[in-house]
N, C-alpha and C positions, 0 to 999 in steps of 0.2 A: 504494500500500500504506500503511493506515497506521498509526502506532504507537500503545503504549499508555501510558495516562496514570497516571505512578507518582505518589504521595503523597506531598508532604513531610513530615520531621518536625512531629508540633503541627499538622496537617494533616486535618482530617474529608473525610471523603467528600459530605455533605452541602455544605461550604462552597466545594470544588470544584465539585459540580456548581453549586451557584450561581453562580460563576464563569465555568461554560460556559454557563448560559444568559444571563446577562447579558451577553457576549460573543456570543451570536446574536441576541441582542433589538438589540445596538448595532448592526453589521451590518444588520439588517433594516430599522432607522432610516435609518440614510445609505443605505440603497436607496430605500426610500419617500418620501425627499426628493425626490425629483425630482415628487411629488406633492401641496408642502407648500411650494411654493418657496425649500425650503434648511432651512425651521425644524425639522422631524426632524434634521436632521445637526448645528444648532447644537444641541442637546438632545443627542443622541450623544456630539459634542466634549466638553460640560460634562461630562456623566458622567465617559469617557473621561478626562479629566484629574482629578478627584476620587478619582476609581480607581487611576489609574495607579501610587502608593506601595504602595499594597496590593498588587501581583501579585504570586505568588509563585515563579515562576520567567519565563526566557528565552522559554518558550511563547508564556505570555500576552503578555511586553513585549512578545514580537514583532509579535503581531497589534494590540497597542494601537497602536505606534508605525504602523505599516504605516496602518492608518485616519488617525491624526493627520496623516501626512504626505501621504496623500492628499489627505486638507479640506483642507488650506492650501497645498497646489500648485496643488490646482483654484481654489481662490480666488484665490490670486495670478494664476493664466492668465488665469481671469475679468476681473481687476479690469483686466490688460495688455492685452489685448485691446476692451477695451470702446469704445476711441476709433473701431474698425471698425463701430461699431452707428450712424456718420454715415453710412456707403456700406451700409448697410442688411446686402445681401447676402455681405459679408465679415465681419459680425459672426455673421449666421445661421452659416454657415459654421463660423467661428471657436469658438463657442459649443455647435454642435452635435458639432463632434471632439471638443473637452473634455467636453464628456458623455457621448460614448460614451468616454471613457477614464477617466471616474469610475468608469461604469459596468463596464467591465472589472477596474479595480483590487478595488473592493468586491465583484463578483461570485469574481475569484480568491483573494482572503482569505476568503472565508466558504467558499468552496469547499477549500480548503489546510484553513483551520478545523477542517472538519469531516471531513476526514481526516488530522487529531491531527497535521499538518506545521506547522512554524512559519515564520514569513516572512524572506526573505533581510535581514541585514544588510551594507549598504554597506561596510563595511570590511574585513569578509573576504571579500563575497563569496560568501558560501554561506547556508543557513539557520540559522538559532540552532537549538540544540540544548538 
């Protein structure tokens, strides 16, 4: 089910929607990386963090963050694992879980996304609100 998107003070409707497409354009970047060898998602990132002052509620942060911390855990696992790409088959391996778990992550934010949920934060434990 999902909820709907109220307006902050000093808040247009226009400048939110551009907000949510720019938020599905980001999204669709770090998906189609996987057909860019990475360079859509560094381009995401940069946005992503250019952006990230500007959001104006928990919503957004949540789903910026939720992306952010994807990049950089898959990259970290990336970079952890790479010493397995000597024994060839334990790097494929290796490399192909972490992308299917890229791929998971970014398919269920833009999935949440776009049914107006925002993504769990760690320290409570629940999703931002």
């Amino acid at each position: 089910m999902s909820q709907q998107e109220v307006l902050l003070p000093g808040e247009t409707a226009q400048q939110r929607q551009s907000l949510r497409n720019l938020t599905h354009v980001l999204y669709g970047l770090h998906l189609l990386s996987w057909f860019s060898a990475g360079v859509f998602s560094v381009i995401a990132m940069v946005i992503n963090h250019l952006k990230r002052p500007d959001l104006p509620d928990n919503f957004y942060r949540s789903h910026f963050r939720w992306q952010a911390r994807s990049f950089w855990f898959t990259l970290l696992w990336l970079l952890l694992t790479l010493p397995l790409w000597l024994f060839v088959f334990p790097g494929w391996l290796a490399w192909s879980l972490i992308g299917l778990w890229y791929l998971y992550r970014y398919l269920k934010g833009w999935w949440r996304f776009a049914d107006n949920l925002a993504m769990p934060w760690p320290e409570d434990g629940g999703p931002a609100r």
